[in-house]
N, C-alpha and C positions, 0 to 999 in steps of 0.2 A: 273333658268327658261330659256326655248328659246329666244333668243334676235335674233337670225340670223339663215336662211338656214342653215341647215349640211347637206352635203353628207357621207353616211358610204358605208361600203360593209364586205361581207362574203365571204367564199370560200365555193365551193361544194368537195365532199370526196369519197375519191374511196377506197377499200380496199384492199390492196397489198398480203396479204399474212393472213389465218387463219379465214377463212368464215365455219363457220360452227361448228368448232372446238372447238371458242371462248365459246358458250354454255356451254360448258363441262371443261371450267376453264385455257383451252389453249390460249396461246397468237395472238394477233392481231394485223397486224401492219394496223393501216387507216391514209391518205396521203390524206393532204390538195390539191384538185385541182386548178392549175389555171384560172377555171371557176368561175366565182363571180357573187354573187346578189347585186346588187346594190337597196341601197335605199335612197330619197330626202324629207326630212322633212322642211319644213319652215313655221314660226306662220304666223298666219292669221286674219283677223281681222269681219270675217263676220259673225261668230258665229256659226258657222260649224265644225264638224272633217270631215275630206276626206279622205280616200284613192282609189287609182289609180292604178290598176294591170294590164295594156299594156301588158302583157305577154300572159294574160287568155281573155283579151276585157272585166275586169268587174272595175266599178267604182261606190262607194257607197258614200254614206253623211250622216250626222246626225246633228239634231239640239243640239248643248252643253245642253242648257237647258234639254233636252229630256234623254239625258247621265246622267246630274247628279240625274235626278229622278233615273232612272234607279239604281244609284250607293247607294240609300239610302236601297234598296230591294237585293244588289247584294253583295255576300257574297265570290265568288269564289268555292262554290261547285259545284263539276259533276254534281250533277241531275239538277241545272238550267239553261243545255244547252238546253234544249227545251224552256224554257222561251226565251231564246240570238235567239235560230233562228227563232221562234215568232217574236222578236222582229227585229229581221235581215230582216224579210220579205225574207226567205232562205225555198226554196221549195223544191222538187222531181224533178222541171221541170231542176234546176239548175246542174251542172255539179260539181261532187267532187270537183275538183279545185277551185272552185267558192266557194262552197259554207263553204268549212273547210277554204282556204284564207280567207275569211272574218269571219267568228267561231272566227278562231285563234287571225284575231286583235281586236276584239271585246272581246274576252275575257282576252287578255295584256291588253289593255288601260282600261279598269273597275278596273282590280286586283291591275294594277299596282297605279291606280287614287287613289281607295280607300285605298291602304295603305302611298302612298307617297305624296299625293293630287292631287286637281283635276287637270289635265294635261290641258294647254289652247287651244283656238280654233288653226288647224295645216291642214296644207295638205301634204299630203304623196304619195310620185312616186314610188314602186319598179318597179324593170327590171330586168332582170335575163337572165345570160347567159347558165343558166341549164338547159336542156330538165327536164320537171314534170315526175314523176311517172316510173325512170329509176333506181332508187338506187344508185342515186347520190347526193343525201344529197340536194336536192332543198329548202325541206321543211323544214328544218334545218336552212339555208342559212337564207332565211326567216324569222321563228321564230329567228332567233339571232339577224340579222337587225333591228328587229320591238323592242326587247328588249331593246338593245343598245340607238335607235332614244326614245323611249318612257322613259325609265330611264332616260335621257340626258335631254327632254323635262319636266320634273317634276319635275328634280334639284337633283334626289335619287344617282346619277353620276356626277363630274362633264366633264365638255367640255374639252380634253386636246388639248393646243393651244400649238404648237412651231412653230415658224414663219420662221423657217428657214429651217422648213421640210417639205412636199409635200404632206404625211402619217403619223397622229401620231396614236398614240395607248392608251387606255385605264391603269388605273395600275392592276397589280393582282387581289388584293383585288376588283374593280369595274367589271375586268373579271368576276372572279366567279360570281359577280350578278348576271353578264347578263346569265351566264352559264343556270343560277339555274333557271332564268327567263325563259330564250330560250325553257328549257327543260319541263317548265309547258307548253307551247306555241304547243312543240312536244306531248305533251301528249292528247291535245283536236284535233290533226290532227291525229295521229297514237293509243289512246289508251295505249300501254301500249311500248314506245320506251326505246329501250336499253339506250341511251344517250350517245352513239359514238358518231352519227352524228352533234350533237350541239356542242359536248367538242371539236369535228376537227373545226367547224364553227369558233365557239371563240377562240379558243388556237391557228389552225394552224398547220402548220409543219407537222411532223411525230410522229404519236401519239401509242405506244404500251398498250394494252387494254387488260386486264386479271383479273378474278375474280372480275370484279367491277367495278377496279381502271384500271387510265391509268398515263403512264409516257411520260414527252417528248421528244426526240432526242436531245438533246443538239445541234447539230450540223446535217444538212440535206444536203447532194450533191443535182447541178441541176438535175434531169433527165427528159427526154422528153418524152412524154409517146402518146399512139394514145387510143382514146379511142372510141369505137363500140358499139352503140347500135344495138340491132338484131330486135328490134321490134317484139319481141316475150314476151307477157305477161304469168307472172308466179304469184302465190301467194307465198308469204316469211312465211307465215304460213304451207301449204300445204307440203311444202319443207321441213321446219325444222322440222315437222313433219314425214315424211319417214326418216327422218336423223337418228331421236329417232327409232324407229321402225326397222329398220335395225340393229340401236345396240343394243337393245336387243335381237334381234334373233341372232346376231353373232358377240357378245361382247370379241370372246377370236380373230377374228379377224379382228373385227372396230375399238377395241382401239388402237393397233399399228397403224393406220392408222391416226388416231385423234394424238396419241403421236406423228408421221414422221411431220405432220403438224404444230402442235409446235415448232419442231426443226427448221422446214423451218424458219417460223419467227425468233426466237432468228439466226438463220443462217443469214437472209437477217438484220436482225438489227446490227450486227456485221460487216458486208462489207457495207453498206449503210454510218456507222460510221467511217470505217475506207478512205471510198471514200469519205467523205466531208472533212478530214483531206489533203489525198495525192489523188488528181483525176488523173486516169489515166485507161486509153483502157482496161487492163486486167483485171478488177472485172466487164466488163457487161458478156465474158461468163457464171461469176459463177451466176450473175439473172437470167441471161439465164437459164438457166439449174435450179435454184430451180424455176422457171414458169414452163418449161414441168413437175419437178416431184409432183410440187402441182395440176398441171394441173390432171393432171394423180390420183392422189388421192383424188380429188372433184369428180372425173368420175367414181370411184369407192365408195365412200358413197353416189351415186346417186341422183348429184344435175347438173349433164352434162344435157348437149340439142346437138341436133346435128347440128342447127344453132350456137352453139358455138363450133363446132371441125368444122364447116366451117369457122368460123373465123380463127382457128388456123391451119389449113389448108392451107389458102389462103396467108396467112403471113408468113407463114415457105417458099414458094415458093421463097420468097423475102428475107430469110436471117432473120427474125424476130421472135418473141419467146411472144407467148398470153395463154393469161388466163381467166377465168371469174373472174367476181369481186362481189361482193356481193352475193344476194341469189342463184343464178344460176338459170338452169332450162330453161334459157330463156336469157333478162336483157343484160346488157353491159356485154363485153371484153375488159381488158387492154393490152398492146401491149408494151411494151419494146423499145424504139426507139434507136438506134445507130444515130450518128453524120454524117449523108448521105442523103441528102435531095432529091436525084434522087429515093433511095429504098423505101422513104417513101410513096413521089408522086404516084409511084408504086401501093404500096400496097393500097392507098386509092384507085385511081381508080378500082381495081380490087371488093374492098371491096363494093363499091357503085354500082359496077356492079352485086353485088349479090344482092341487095334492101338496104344494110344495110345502116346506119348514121353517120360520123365518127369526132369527134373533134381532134385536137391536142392541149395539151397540156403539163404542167409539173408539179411536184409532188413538197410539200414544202410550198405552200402558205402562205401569212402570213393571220393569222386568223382577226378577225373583228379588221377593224379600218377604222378612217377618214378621208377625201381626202380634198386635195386643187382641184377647179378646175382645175387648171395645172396638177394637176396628171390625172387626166380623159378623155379615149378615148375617140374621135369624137363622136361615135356611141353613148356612155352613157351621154355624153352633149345635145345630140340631142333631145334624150330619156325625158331629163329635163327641157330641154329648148328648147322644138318645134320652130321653125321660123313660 
């Protein structure tokens, strides 16, 4: 059971290489971001559950007693999500964000109550360094976070302490709970999620995703990556939808195109593996260059935007090599970074000068685990520990 504060965190996930593809049984490589959701659980003694999403402005509470009624009527079926946002006091007037955030941990902490007991009174802080509603695994992040603290808090997991480390982690076998956990969590925010974005949350790293199943990169180089939002909203349904539709009409020349895309992945998992082994300058031309020709074959099963060939546009000026990343259409571009901190400065300004929004980071992350405060930035102390 909780005895102390935890801190945990998630990473968010971009996908490198095989958007669209992966439908149809081709490989996928999705790359743990250095972007992380942070979350702060600590028991309580007022008889309350709390949580606190500073992200969105929404903060809720519930009387424990009020929960455990609730948990003797609460079975974890879909159709009694109208009951949960009855019971959420979750309107029209509220904001998606708002009101599936709160859906989502309201319906962890019941599922997870009723099978592993009641979880005690707790307040709860996420923060997140992931822009919502980008295709960057936020809700993900999230869902894994709320899994991890709430297992932990119930005892269904236990606490891994090593006191001479900063970061520890979870064992496999507790992984996968949270996996399996996380991914119910994705299911009442998104319906019907593939379960990429939770397996990169928890597992991390470099994950190859095919038919189902996904494998992990044994070994991941650092790379440094820019990543661009366009602020151009698309639907991932609409998309994957012309995806199909296109192949059907011209199946003798989409599938080669879907085949070329596969290759890229098993291509870029190959140099990615052989560059954590020996780093060195001469394998970014060849990412380079499988980014223009996937580029180029996303732009041809008709998931390009031309806010995203202005990305790629604006970074080629500067030596740089971009892609979309996820559903297209719209949504983020990742960016390839070289070791030159003048061409980078470069290229953000330029890119911000078009409207866009632009992070830096890097690919690898390690998936869900727990922090010492010493391991934690100013900014997510702050976050936790308001002065």
């Amino acid at each position: 059971m909780l005895a102390k504060p935890l801190t945990l965190s998630a990473p968010g996930k971009a996908i490198l290489h095989g958007e669209h593809a992966v439908v149809y049984g081709k490989a996928a490589l999705a790359v743990a971001l250095n972007l992380r959701t942070f979350l702060r659980i600590k028991p309580s003694n007022n008889g309350k559950v709390l949580i606190h999403l500073p992200n969105i402005g929404t903060s809720v509470n519930w009387e424990t007693f009020r929960l455990r009624t609730l948990l003797t009527v609460f079975s974890g079926n879909p159709e009694q999500m109208d009951a949960l946002k009855e019971f959420a006091g979750i309107t029209t007037e509220l904001s998606a964000a708002e009101s599936l955030g709160t859906l989502a941990f309201l319906y962890l902490y019941l599922s997870i109550s009723a099978k592993y007991g009641q979880i005690p009174s707790v307040e709860i802080v996420v923060w997140s360094e992931l822009p919502t509603g980008t295709g960057l695994g936020s809700s993900a992040a999230y869902s894994v976070c709320l899994a991890a603290a709430l297992l932990t808090a119930c005892g269904a997991i236990g606490c891994p302490v090593e006191t001479e480390k900063s970061i520890v982690r979870w064992s496999e076998e507790e992984m996968d709970l949270i996996n399996r956990w996380a991914f119910r969590g994705e299911q009442v925010i998104h319906g019907k999620p593939s379960g990429v974005d939770n397996s990169v949350a928890t597992w991390g790293g470099v994950l190859r995703f095919q038919s189902g199943k996904f494998t992990s990169l044994k070994r991941v180089p650092t790379l440094r990556i820019l990543l661009t939002n366009t602020k151009v909203s698309r639907s991932t349904k609409i998309l994957v939808a012309s995806v199909k539709d296109k192949i059907l009409k011209f199946p003798a020349i989409m599938n080669p195109v879907l085949a070329s895309i596969d290759a890229i992945s098993h291509e870029c998992e190959s140099v990615l593996e052989a560059m954590a082994v020996s780093p060195s300058q001469e394998y970014y031309p060849v990412l380079e260059e499988l980014f223009d020709i996937n580029q180029h074959h996303l732009n041809v099963i008709g998931v390009g935007h031309s806010s995203l060939d202005n990305v790629c546009r604006v970074t080629a000026t500067h030596g740089l090599h971009s892609k979309l990343t996820g559903a297209g259409g719209g949504g983020c571009a990742i960016t390839l970074l070289r070791p030159d901190p003048l061409m980078v400065e470069a290229a953000r300004q330029d890119l911000s000068a078009c409207g866009f929004e632009c992070w830096e980071t890097s690919i690898g992350a390690p998936g869900i685990c727990l922090h010492s405060l010493s391991s934690l930035k100013a900014e997510v102390l702050h976050i936790f520990n308001p002065v």
